[in-house]
ROLUM-204954 format. One record per residue (C-alpha): x, y, z. Coordinates in nm, 3 decimals, padded with zeros to 5 digits. Last residue first. Example, Ala and Ser with C-alpha at 12.3 -4.5 7.8 and 13.67 -1.06 7.14 Angstrom:
2
{atom {01.367 -00.106 00.714}},
{atom {01.230 -00.450 00.780}},
This chain:
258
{atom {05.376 -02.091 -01.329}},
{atom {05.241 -01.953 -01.622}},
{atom {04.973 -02.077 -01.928}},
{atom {04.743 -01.715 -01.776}},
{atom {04.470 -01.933 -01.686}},
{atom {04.402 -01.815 -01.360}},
{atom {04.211 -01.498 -01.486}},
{atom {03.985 -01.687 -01.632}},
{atom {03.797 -01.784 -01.260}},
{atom {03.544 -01.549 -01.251}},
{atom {03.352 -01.726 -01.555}},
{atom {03.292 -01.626 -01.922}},
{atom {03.613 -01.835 -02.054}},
{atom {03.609 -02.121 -01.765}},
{atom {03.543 -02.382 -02.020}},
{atom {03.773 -02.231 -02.296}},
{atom {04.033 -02.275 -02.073}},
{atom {03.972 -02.620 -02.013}},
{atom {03.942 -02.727 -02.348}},
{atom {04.257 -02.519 -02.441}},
{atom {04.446 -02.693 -02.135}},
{atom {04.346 -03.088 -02.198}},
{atom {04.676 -03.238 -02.157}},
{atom {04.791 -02.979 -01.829}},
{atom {05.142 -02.978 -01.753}},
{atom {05.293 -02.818 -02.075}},
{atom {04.963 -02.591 -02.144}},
{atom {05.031 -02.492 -01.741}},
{atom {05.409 -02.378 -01.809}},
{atom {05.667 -02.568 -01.629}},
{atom {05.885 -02.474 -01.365}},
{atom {05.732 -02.716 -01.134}},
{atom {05.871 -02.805 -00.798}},
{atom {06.023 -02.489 -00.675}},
{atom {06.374 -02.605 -00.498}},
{atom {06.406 -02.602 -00.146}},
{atom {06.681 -02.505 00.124}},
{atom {06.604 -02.126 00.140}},
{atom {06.785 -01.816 00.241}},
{atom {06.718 -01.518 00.451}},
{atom {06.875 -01.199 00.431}},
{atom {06.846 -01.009 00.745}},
{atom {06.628 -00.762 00.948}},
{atom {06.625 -00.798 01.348}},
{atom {06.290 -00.978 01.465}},
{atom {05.990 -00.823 01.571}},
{atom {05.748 -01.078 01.405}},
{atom {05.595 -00.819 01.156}},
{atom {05.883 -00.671 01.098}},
{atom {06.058 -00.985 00.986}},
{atom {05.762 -00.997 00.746}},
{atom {05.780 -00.737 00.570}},
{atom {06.182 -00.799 00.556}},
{atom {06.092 -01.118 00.376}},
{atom {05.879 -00.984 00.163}},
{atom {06.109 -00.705 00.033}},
{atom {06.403 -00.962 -00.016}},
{atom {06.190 -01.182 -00.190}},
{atom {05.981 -00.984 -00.423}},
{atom {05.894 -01.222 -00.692}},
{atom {05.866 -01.540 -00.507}},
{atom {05.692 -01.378 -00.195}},
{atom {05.482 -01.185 -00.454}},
{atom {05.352 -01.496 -00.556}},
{atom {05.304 -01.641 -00.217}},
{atom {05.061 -01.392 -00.156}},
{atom {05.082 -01.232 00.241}},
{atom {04.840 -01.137 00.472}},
{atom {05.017 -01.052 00.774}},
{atom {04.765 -01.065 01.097}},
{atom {04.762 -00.923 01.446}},
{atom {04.447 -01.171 01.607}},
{atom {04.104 -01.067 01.594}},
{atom {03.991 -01.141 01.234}},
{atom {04.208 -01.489 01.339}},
{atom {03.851 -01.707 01.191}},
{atom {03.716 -01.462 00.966}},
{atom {04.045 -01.474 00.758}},
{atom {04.007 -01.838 00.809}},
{atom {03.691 -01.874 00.669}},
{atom {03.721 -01.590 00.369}},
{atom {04.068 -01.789 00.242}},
{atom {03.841 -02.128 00.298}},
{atom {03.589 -02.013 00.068}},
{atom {03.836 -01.899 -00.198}},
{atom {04.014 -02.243 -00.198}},
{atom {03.683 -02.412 -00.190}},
{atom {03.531 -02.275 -00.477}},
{atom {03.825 -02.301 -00.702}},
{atom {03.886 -02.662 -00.561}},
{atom {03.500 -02.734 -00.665}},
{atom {03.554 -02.546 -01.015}},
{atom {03.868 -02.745 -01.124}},
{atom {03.736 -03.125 -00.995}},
{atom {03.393 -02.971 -01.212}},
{atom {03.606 -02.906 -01.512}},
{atom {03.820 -03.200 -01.482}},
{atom {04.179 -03.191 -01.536}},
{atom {04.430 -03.397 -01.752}},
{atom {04.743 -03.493 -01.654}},
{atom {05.097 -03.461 -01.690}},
{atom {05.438 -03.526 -01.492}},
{atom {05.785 -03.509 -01.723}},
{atom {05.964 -03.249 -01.498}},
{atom {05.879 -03.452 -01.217}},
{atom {06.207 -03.620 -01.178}},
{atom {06.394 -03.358 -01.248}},
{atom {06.296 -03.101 -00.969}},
{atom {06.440 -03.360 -00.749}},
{atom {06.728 -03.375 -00.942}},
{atom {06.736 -02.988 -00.940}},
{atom {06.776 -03.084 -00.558}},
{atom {06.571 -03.017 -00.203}},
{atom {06.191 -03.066 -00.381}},
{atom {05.932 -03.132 -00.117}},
{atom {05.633 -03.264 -00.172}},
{atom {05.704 -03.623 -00.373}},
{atom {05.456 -03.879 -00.389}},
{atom {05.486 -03.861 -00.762}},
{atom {05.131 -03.872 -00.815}},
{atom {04.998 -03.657 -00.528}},
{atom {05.295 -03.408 -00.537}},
{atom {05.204 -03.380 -00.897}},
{atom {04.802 -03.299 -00.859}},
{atom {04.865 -03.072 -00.560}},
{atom {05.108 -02.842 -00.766}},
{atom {04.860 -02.831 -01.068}},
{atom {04.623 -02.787 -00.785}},
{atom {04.773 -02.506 -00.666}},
{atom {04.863 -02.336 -01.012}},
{atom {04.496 -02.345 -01.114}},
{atom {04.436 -02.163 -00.761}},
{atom {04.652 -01.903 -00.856}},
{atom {04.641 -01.641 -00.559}},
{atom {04.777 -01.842 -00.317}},
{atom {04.758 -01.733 00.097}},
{atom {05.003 -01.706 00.333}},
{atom {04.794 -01.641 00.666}},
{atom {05.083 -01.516 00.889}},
{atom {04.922 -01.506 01.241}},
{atom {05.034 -01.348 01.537}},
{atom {04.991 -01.497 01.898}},
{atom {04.896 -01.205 02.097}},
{atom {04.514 -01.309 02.070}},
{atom {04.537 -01.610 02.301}},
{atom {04.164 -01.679 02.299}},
{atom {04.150 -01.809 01.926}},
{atom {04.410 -02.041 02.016}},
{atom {04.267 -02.199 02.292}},
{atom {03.921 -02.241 02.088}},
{atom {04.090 -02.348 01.764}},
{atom {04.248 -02.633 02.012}},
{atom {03.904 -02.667 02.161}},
{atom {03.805 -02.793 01.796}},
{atom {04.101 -02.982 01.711}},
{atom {03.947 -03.288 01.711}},
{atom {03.716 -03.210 01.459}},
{atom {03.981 -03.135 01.214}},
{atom {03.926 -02.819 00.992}},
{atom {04.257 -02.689 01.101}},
{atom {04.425 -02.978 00.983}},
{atom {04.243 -02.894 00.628}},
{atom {04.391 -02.539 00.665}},
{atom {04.711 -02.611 00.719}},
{atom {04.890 -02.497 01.040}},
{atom {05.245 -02.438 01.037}},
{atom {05.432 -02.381 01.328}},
{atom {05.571 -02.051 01.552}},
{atom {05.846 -01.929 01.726}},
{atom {06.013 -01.560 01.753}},
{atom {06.259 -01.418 01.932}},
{atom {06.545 -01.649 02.033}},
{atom {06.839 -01.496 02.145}},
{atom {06.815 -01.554 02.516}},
{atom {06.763 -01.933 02.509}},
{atom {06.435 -02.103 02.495}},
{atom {06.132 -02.212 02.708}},
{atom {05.814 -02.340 02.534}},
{atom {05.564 -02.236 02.269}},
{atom {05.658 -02.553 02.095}},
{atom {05.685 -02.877 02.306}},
{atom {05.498 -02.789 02.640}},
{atom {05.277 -02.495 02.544}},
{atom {05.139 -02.682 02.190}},
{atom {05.182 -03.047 02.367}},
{atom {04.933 -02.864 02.659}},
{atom {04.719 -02.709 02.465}},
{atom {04.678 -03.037 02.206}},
{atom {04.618 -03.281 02.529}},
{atom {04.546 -03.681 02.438}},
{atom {04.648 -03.671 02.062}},
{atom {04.968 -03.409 02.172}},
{atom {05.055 -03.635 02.459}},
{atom {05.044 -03.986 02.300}},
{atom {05.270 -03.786 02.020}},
{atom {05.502 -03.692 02.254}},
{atom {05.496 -04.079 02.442}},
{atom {05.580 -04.190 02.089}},
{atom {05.863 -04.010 01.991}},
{atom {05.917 -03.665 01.816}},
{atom {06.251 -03.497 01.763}},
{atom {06.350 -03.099 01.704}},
{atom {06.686 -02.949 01.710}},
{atom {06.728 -03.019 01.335}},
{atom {06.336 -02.879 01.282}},
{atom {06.097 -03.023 01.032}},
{atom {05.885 -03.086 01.352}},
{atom {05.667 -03.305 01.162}},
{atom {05.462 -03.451 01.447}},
{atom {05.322 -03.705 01.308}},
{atom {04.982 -03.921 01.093}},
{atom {04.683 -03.622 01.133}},
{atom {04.964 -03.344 01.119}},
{atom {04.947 -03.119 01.437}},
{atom {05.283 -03.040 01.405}},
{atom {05.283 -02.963 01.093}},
{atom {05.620 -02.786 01.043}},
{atom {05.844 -02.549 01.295}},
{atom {06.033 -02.237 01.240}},
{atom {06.236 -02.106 01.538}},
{atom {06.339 -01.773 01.488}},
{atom {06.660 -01.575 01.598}},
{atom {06.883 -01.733 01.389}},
{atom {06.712 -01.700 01.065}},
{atom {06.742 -01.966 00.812}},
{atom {06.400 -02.121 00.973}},
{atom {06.233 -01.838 00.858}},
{atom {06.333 -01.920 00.482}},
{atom {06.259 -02.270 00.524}},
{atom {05.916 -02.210 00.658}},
{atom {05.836 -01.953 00.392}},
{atom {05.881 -02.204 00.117}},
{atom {05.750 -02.504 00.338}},
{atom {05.465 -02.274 00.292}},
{atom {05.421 -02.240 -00.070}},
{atom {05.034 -02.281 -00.071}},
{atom {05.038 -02.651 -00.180}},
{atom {04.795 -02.722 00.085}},
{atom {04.604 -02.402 00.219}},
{atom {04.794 -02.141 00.479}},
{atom {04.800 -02.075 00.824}},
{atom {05.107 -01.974 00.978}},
{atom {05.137 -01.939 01.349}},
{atom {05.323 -01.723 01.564}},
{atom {05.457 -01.698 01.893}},
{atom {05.667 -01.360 01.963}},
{atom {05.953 -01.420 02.247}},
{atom {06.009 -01.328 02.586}},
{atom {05.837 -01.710 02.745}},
{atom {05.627 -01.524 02.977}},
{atom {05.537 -01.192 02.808}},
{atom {05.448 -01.392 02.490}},
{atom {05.208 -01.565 02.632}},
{atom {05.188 -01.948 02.825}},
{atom {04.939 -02.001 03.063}},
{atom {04.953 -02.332 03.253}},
{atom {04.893 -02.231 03.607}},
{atom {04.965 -02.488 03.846}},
């Protein structure tokens, strides 16, 4: 039987966006996922689930037994499947670490191959600001915020930062960015900063709506930013570390914001 699944088949765009940890992509997720026509799924090749993030979505264990065992067939069977009518767009997020699994390796094959799926690579200009994000999810345990009490509870979080621990996630960050652009350089792709998806919402949004070929609407979100504090307020040792990375490419992401 053939298995092919494309875009002409199932009459919707499939999509997948790529983006590093702490990138702001439950962000986007929740904003697509307030759009009727789209279906907006999570990691759903995370190493230890299938994190659907989806009301109308449920894992078990014979799905996961499938997705270990056959990743192009879980991926056509469970998410670039049949839907109704009004559904025009579906896609997942893929990480960049997850992407970097061996066993995914013929995965990155199959999906290299199907060049009409588009890819959103949301990327993060502040890498200073993604690890401050990465270092407080990673103590607190908590990734996610869906309440100002949520928010709350981390408000009081700090740390100090090493310069090497700095310089190697500067390094890799930007490495990765270049890998993964290289990686879909065939594929339709919106490049998008999560920055200017904060500050330009609306605009953003409809840029990206576009892009996946879906009628134009507000979209909403169901998460609150995690930090809203400055980097000198989060960061113990900030002068010392901004004087470290004074003469270096990476001074421009001390700018003591958020």
């Amino acid at each position: 039987m053939n298995q092919k699944t494309n875009e002409q088949e199932v009459g919707y765009q499939r999509y997948i966006l790529i983006s590093p940890s702490r990138g702001g992509s439950w962000f986007l997720i929740s904003l697509l996922s307030s759009h009727n026509d789209i279906i907006s799924l999570g990691e759903v090749f995370h190493e230890d689930e299938i994190a659907f993030d989806h009301p109308d979505f449920n894992s078990n264990n014979k799905m996961v037994l499938l997705r270990n065992s056959d990743r192009e067939g879980f991926l056509k069977k469970e998410v670039f499947k049949r839907y109704t009518q009004n559904i025009k767009a579906v896609g997942f997020k893929f990480l960049y670490y997850q992407l970097n699994f061996p066993e995914h390796v013929e995965l990155n094959r199959y999906l290299k191959k199907e060049k009409d799926i588009k890819i959103i690579h949301l990327k993060r200009e502040n890498h200073l600001n993604r690890l401050i994000s990465f270092k407080i999810a990673e103590k607190t345990g908590q990734w996610r915020s869906k309440s100002l009490n949520d928010v709350k509870k981390i408000s009081k979080v700090c740390f100090s930062l090493d310069d090497d621990e700095c310089r190697d996630f500067f390094i890799q960050g930007e490495q990765d960015e270049i890998r993964f652009d290289n990686m879909f350089k065939h594929h339709e792709v919106l490049n998008l900063n999560y920055e200017d998806l904060v500050k330009f919402q609306t605009g953003k949004c409809s840029e990206i709506l576009k892009f996946l070929g879906v009628d134009d609407k507000a979209l909403s979100t169901k998460y609150f930013k995690q930090n809203l504090r400055s980097q000198s307020d989060v960061i113990l040792n900030y002068d010392k570390l901004k004087f470290a990375f004074k003469n270096t490419q990476w001074s421009r992401l001390f700018t003591d914001k958020i």
